[in-house]
VOPAGU-2260 file (C-alpha; in pm, 1 decimal, decimal comma):
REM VOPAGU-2260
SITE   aa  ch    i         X         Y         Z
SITE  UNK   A    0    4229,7   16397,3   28699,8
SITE  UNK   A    1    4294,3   16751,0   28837,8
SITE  UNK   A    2    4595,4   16677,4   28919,1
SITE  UNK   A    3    4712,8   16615,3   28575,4
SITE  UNK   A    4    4527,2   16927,1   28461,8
SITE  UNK   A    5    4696,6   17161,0   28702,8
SITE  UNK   A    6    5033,3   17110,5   28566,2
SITE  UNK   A    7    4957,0   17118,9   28236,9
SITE  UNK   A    8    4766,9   17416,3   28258,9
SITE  UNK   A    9    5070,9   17612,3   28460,1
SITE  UNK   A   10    5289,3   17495,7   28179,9
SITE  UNK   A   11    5054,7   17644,0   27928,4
SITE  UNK   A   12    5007,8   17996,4   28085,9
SITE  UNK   A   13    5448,3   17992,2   28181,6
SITE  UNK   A   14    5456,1   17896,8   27794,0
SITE  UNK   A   15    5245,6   18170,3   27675,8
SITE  UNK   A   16    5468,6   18425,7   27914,7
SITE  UNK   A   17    5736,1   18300,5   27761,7
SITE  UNK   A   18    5627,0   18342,0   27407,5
SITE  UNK   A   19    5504,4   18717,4   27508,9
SITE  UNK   A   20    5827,5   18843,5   27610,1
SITE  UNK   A   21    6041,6   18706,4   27349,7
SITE  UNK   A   22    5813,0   18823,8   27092,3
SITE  UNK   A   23    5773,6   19161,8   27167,9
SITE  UNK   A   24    5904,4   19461,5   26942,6
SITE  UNK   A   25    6174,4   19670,9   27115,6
SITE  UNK   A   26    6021,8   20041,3   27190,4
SITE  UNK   A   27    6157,5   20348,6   27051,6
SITE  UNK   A   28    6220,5   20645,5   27284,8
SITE  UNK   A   29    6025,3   20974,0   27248,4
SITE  UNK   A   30    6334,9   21150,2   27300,0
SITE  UNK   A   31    6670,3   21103,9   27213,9
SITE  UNK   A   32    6915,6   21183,7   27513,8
SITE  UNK   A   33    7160,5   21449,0   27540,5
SITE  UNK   A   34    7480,1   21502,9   27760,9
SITE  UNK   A   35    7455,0   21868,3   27875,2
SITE  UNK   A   36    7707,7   21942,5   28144,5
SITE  UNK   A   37    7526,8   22054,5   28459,9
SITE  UNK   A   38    7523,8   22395,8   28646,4
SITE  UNK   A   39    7824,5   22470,9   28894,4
SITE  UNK   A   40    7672,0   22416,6   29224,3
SITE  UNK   A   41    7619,6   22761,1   29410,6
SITE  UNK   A   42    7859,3   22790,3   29781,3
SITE  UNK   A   43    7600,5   22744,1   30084,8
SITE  UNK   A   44    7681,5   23126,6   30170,0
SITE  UNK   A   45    7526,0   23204,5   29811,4
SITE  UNK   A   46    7259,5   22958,8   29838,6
SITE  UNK   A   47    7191,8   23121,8   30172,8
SITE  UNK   A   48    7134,8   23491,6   29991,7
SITE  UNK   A   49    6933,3   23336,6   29733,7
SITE  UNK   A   50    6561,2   23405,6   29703,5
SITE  UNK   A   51    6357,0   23125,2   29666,3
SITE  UNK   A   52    6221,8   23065,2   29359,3
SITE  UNK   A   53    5807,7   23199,4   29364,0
SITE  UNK   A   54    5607,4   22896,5   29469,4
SITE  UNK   A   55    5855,7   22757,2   29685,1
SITE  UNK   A   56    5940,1   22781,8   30084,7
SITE  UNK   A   57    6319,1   22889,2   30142,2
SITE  UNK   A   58    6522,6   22615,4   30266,1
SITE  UNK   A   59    6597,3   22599,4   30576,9
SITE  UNK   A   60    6917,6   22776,0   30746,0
SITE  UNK   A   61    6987,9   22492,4   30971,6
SITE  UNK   A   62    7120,4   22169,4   30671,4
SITE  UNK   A   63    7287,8   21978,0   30973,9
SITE  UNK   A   64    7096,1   21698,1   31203,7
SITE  UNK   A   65    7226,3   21754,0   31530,8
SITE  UNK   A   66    7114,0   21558,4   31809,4
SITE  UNK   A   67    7290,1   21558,3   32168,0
SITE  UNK   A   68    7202,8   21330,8   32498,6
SITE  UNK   A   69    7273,2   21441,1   32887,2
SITE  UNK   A   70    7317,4   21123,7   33113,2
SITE  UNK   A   71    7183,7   21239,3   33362,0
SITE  UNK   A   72    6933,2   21446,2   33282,4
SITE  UNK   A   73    6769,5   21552,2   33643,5
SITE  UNK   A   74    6941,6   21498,0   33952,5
SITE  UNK   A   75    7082,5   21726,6   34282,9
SITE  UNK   A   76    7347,6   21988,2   34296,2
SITE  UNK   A   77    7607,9   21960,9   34213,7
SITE  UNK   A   78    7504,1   21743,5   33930,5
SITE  UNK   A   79    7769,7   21591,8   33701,2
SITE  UNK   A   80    7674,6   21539,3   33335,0
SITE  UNK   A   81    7832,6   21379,8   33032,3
SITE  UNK   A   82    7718,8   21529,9   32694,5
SITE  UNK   A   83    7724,1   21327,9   32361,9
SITE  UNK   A   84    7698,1   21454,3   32074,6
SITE  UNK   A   85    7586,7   21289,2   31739,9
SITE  UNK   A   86    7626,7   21477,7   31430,3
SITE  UNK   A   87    7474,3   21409,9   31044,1
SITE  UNK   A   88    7435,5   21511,8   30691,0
SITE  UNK   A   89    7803,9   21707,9   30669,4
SITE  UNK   A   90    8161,5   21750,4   30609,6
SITE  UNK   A   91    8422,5   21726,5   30879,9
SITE  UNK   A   92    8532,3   21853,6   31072,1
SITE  UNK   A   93    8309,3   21977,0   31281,7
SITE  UNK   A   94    8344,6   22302,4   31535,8
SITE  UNK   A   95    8074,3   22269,4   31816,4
SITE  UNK   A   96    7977,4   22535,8   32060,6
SITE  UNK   A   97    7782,7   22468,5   32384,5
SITE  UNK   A   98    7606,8   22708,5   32570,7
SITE  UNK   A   99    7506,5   22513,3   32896,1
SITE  UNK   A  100    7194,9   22754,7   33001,4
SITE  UNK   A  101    7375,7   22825,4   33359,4
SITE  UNK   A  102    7577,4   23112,4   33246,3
SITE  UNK   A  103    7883,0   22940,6   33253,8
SITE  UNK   A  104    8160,6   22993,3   32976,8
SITE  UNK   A  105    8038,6   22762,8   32684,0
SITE  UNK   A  106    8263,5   22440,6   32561,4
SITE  UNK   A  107    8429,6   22351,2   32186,5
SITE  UNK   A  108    8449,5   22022,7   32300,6
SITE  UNK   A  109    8242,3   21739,8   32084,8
SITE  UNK   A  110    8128,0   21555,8   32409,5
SITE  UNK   A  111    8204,9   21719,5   32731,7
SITE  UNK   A  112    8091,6   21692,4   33096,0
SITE  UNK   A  113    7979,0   21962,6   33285,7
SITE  UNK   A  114    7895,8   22047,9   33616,8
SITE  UNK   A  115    7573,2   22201,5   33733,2
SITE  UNK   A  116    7608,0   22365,7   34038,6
SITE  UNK   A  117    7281,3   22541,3   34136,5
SITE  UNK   A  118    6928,1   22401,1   34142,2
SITE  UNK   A  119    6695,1   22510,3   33858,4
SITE  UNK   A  120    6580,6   22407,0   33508,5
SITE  UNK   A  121    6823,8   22473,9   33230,3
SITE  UNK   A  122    6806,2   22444,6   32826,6
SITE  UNK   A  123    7188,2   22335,7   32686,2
SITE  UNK   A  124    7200,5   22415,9   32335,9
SITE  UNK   A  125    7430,0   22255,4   32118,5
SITE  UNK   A  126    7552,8   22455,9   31787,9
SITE  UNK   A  127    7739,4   22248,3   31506,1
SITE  UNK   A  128    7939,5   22410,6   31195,7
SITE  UNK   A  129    8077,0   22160,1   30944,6
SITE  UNK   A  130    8368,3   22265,2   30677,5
SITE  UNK   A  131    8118,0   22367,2   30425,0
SITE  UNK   A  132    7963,7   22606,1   30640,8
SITE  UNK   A  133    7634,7   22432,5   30712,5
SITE  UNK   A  134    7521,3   22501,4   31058,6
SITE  UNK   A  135    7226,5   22300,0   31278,7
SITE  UNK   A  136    7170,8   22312,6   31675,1
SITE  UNK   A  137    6983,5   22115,8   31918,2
SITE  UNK   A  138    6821,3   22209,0   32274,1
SITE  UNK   A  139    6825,7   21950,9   32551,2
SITE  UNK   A  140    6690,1   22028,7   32912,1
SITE  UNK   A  141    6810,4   21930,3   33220,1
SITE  UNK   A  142    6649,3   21970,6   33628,7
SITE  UNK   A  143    6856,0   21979,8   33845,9
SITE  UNK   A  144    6659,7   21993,2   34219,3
SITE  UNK   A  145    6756,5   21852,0   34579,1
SITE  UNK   A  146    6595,4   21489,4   34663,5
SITE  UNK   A  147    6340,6   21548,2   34900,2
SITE  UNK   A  148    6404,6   21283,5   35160,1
């Protein structure tokens, strides 16, 4: 017996959906919607100057996500490593500028290797500028130490 009842009583409630939504008056809207053409969009050097409106926390300077990997990160003089570079949220092209933390010269390069000569702990920090003028930089450390053996 319940198992006639069941389907009968799931056609009854899909019939009484169905009957609900075809049935039902169309809303009207509260408001009635208007094309206005939208504000020019200020340059990021004017957005930059810009106060932030009261209430709210200025944006930060840095729009880019920059992230950059050292393989290897530790290892003895001289130690040989390949930067990569991964870049996000901009407009090629890019111009990158790597300070290494050893005091030597920086690179342009988007992925370079470079050659740590001296033991010590250094911070490489990666700056990225896209065409637009949006900037963001990452830090990446690096030990470089002599096995002890």
């Amino acid at each position: 017996m319940i198992s006639t009842i069941a389907p009968r009583g799931l056609m009854f409630v899909l019939a009484m959906v169905l009957v609900a939504a075809c049935t039902k008056e169309p809303e009207t809207p509260v408001a009635k919607a208007t094309a206005t053409p939208a504000p020019a969009a200020p340059t990021p050097a004017a957005a930059a100057a810009a106060p932030a409106p009261a209430g709210q926390a200025a944006a930060p300077s840095d729009d880019l996500y920059v992230d950059l990997e050292g393989d290897p990160d530790e290892g003895a003089p001289p130690l040989t490593v390949k930067w990569t570079s991964t870049v996000e949220d901009g407009t090629p092209p890019y111009t990158y500028k790597w300070d290494f933390g050893d005091g030597s010269p920086a690179s342009t390069e988007a992925n370079p290797t470079h050659v740590y000569q001296k033991e010590g702990e250094f911070t490489a920090t990666l700056t990225v500028n896209d065409s637009k003028g949006l900037n963001g930089s990452e830090e990446y450390d690096i030990l470089v130490e002599k096995d002890d053996e």
